[in-house]
C-alpha positions in Angstrom: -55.7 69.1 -31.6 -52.5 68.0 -31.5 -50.3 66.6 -34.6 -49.2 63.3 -35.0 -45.7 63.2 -34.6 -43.6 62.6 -37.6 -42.7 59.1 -38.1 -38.9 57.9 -38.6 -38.2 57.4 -42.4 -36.2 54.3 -40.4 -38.1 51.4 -38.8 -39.2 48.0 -38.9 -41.1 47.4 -42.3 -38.3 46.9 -44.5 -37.1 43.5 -42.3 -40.7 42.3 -42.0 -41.7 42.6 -45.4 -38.2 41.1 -46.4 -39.0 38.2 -44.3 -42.5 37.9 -45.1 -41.0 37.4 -49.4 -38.8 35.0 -48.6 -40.8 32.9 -46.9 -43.4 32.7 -49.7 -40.6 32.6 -52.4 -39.2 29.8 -50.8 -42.6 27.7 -49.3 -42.3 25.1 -47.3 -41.3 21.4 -47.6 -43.1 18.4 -46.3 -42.0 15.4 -45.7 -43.4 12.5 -44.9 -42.2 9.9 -41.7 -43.6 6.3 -41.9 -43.5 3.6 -38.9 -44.1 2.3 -35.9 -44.0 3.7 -32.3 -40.4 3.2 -30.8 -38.8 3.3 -34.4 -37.1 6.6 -33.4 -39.0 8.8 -36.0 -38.9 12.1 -33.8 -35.4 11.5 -33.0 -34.4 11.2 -36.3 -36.4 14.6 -37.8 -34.9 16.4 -34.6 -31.3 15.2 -35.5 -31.9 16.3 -39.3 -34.3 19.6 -38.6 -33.7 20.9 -34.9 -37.2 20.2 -34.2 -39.1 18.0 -31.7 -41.5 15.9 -34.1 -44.6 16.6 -31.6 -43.5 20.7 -31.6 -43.3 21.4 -34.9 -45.9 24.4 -35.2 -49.3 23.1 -34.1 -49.6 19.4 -34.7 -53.4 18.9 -37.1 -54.6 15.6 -36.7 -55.9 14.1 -40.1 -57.3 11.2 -39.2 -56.2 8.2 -37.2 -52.6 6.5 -37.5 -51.7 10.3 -38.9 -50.6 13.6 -37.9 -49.5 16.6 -39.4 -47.2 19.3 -38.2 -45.9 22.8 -39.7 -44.1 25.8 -39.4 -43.0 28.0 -42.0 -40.0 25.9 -43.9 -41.3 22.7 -43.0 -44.3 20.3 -42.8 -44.3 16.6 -41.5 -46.9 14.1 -42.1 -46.4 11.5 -39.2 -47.9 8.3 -40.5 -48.2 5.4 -38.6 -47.3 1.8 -39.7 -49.5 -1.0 -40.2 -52.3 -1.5 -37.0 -52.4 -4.8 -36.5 -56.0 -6.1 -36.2 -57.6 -3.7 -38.3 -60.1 -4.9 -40.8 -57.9 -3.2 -44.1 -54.9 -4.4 -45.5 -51.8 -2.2 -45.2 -52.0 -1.2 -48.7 -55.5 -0.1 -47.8 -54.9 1.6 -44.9 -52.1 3.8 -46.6 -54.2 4.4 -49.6 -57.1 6.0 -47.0 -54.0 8.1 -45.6 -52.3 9.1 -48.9 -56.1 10.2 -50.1 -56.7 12.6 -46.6 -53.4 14.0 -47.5 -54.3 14.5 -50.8 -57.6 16.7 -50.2 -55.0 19.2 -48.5 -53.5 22.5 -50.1 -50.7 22.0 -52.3 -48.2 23.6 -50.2 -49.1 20.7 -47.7 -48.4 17.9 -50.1 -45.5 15.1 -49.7 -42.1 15.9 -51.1 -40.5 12.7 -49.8 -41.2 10.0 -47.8 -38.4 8.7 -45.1 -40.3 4.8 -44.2 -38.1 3.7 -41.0 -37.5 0.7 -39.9 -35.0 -0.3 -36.7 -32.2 -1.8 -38.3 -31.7 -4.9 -35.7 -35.7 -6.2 -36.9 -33.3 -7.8 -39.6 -36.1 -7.5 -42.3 -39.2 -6.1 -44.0 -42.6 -7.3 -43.2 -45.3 -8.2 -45.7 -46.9 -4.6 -44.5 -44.0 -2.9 -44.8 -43.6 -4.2 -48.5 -47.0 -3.5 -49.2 -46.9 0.0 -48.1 -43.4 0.8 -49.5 -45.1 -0.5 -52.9 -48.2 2.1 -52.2 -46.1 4.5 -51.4 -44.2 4.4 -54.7 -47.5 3.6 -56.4 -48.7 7.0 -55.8 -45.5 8.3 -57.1 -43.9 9.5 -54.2 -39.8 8.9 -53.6 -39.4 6.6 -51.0 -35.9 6.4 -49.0 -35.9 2.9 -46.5 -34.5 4.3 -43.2 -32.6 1.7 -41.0 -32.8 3.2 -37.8 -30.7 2.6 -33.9 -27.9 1.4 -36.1 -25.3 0.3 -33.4 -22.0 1.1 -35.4 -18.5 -0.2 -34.2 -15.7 2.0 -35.2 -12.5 0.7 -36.5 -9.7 2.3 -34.2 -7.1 2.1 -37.4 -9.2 3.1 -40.1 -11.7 5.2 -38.6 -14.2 3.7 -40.7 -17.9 2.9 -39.0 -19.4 -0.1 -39.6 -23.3 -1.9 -38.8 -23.1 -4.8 -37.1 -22.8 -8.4 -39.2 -27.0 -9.0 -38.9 -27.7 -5.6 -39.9 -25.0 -5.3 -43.0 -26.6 -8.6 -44.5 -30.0 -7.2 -44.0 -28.8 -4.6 -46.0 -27.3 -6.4 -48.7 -30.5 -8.1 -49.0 -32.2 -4.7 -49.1 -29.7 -3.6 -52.2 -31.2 -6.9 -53.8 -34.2 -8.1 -52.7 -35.6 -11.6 -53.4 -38.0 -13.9 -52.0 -37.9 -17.2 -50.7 -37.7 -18.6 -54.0 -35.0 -16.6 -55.0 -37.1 -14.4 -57.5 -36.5 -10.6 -57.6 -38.6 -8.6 -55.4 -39.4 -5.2 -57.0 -40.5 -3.4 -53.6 -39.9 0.6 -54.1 -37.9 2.2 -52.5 -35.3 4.7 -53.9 -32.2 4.2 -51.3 -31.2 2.1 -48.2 -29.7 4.2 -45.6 -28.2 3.2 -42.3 -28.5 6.1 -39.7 -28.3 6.5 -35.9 -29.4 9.7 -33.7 -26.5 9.1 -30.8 -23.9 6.1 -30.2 -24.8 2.9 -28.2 -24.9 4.8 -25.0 -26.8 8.2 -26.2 -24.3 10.6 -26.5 -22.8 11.9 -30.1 -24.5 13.4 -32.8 -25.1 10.0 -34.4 -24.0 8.7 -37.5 -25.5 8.6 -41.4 -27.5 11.9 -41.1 -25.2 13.4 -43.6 -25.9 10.9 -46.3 -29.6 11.0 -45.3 -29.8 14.8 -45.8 -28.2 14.6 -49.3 -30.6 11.6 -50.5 -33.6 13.7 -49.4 -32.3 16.8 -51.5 -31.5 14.7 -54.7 -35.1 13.5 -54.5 -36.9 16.7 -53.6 -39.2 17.9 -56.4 -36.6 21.1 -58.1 -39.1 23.7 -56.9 -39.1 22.4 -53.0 -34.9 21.8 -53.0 -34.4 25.4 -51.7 -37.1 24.7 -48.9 -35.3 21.8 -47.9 -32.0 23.7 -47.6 -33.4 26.0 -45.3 -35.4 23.5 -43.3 -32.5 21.2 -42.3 -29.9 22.3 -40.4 -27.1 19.3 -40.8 -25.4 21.5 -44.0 -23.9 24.8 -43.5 -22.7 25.1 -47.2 -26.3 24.8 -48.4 -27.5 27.7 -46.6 -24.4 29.9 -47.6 -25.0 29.2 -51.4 -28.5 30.5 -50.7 -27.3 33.3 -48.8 -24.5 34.7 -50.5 -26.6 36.0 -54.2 -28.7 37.9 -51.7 -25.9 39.7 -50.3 -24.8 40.4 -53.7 -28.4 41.5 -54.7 -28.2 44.0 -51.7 -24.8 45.2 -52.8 -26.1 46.1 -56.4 -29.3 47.9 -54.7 -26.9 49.8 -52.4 -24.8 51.0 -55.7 -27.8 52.1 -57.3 -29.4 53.6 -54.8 -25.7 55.4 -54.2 -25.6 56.4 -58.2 -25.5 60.1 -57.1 -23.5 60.2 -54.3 -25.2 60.0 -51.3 -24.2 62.9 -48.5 -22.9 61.2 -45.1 -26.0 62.1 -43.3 -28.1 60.5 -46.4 -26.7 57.5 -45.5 -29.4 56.1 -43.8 -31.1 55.5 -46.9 -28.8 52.4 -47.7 -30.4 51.3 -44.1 -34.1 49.5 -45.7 -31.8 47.6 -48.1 -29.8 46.2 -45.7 -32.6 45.6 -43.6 -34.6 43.4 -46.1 -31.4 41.4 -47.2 -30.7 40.6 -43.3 -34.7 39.3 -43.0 -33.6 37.2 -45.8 -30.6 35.3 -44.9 -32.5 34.8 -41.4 -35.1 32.7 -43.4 -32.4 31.1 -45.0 -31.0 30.1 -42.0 -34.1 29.4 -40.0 -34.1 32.1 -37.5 -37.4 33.8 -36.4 -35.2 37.2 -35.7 -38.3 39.4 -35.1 -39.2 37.3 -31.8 -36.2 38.3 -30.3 -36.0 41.6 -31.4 -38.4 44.8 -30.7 -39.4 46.3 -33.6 -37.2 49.2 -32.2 -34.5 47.3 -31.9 -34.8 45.8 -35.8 -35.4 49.4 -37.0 -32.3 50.5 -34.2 -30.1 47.8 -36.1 -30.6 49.7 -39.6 -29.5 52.7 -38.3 -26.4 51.0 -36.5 -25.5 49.4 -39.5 -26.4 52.5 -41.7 -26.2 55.1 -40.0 -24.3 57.9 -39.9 -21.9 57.5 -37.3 -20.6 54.1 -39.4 -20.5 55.9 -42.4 -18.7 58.9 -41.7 -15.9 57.3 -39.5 -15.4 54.4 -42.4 -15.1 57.5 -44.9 -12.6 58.8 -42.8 -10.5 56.1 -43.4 -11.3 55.5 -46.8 -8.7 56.7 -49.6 -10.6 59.0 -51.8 -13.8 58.5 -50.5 -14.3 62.1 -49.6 -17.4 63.2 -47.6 -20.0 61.3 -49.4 -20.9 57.9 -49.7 -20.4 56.9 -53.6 -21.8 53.8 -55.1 -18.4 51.8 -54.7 -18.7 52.5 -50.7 -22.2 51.5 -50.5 -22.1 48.3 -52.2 -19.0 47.7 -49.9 -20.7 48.6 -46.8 -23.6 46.1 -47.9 -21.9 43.4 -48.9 -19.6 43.5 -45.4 -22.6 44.1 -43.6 -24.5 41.4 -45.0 -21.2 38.6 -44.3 -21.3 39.9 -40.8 -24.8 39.0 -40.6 -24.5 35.7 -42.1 -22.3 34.8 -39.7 -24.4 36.0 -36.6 -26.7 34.0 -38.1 -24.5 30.6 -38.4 -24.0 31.2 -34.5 -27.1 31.7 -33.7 -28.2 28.4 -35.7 -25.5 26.4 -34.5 -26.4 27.3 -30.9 -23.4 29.1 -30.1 -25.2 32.1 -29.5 -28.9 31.9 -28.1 -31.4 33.7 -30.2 -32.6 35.4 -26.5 -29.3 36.8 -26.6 -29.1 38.5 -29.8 -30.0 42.0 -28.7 -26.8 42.5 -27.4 -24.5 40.3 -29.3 -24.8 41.5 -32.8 -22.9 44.4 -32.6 -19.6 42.5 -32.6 -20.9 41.8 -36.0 -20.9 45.5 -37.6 -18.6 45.2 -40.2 -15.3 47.6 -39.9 -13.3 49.1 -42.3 -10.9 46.4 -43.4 -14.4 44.1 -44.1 -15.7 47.3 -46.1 -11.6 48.2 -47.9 -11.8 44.0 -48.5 -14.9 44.0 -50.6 -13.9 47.6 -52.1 -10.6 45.6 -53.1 -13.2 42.4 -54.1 -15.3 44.8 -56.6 -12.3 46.4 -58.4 -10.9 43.2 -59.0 -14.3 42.2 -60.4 -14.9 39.0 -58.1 
């Protein structure tokens, strides 16, 4: 019989168990979408999130007038508004949905609650006061989206602005009162005026920006990281996130390069590097291992790594002699990891199609100025 042959000491594992703890450190966030068919809610969550409403994961219907979808970083609860006709009140028809929602696992449960309404209805409904009020009755934050908000641009200012019917609808929204002029306490946390595309649906729409940030200053603090991950509209979010695990790495590398580390050892710095790039690919939303063979992620350690890098960068390297110290390995990490963070930034800002990653990341490697920059970086203690 035969033995088994011997298995690299390089594969897969270290990205797939990287990815695996990042995902569970950082959960997932849910958000909840309230209104009526036709009020744009899947345009607006694929403006914010990348992600057709109806194709987020694998849609679970709860119970009728509500539906729930998932992946890994984020959940939506599609709630429907008030059904006319139906025997319940709106309060009591929410309360039924809140209370389904509510026998579900906590990693399912509402962060937020976007309740949209098209901007050019001019005003709330009894129902849609009634459930706003449930809404924050059950102690959830509640931003009013005004939705299909046909802004005008001022062509000396630059400034955008809702038309006259919708910007008095809104200043009736900042202070509510009822026909008697008495102050209507009604629930929500925010008015915000948002469109998906211009008038003739083109453009990337207008007031997502301000939505986004209203959504994260409401989050829960143990679901803001989810959120940062899930959307897609803020670049600068998913760097802060990204950037301590590079540094992380880097530290690992040093240590693991305490005793110098012989130039065909080098692969050994490969598994770190491989678990901080499964990382900042959660961070930015990128299923990597679906585009990638396991012999390719376990072919990208080496690459990145491997010997060949290692000993040509030492050649170049002052002092660096024929072994890779902790100073060089740390470099070598932390470059690698900024080159990966910025494949990554292409790849979630389309510019590079996930399909086409496989042979498009090697432009990434880093070379030795990235590796004598962060060399320069670490002696001047930044």
């Amino acid at each position: 019989m035969s033995a088994e042959p011997e298995r690299s000491p390089l594969d897969e594992t270290p990205y797939l168990d990287g990815a695996a703890q990042a995902k569970s450190r950082y959960g997932r966030f849910n958000l909840a979408v309230v209104g009526g068919t036709g009020v744009g809610k899947s345009s607006l969550v694929n403006a914010v999130f990348g992600r057709d409403l109806a194709k987020v994961g694998k849609g679970l219907p709860v119970t009728r007038g509500v539906q729930y979808y998932s992946d890994d970083s984020l959940g939506i609860w599609d709630i429907e508004g008030f059904e006319i006709g139906s025997a319940l009140s709106p309060a009591e028809q929410l309360r039924g949905h809140l209370a389904q929602i509510a026998a579900h696992p906590r990693n399912e449960q509402i962060s937020v609650v976007w309740y949209c309404v098209k901007a050019n209805d001019d005003r709330l409904t009894p129902a849609d006061v009634a459930m706003i009020r449930e809404l924050s009755a059950a102690g959830l934050p509640v931003i009013l989206v005004l939705t299909k908000v046909d802004w005008s641009r001022n062509p000396v200012t630059g400034r955008f602005r809702a038309p006259q019917g919708v910007q008095e609808f809104v200043d009736w929204l900042e202070k509510p009162v009822d026909e008697h002029g008495c102050r209507l306490e009604i629930g929500y946390e925010r008015v915000i005026l948002t469109s998906t595309s211009d008038k003739h649906g083109k453009g990337k729409g207008h007031g997502l920006g301000e939505l986004v940030a209203e959504t994260l200053t409401l989050s829960p603090e143990d679901e803001k990281d989810a959120f940062r991950i899930a959307q897609r509209l803020n670049l600068p979010w998913k760097r802060e996130l990204a950037r301590p695990v590079i540094t992380a790495a880097a530290a690992a590398a040093a240590g693991a390069a305490a005793v110098p580390l012989p130039v065909a050892d080098a692969v050994t710095l490969a598994p770190i590097q491989l678990g901080m790039m499964a990382r900042i690919s959660v961070i930015y939303d990128i299923e990597m291992q679906t585009a990638l063979s396991t012999s390719a992620l376990a072919n990208l350690g080496a690459q990145l790594a491997g010997r060949a890098l290692a000993s040509s960068l030492l050649k170049l390297i002052p002092g660096a002699g024929s072994v890779v110290n902790a100073g060089v390995a740390a470099a070598l990490t932390a470059a690698t990891g900024e080159g990966w963070l910025r494949l990554c930034e292409q790849v979630h800002t389309g510019k590079i199609d996930l399909e086409q990653i496989n042979g498009a990341w090697s432009a990434y490697v880093p070379g030795i100025l990235d590796v004598v920059g962060k060399m320069t970086q670490q002696r001047l203690g930044r």
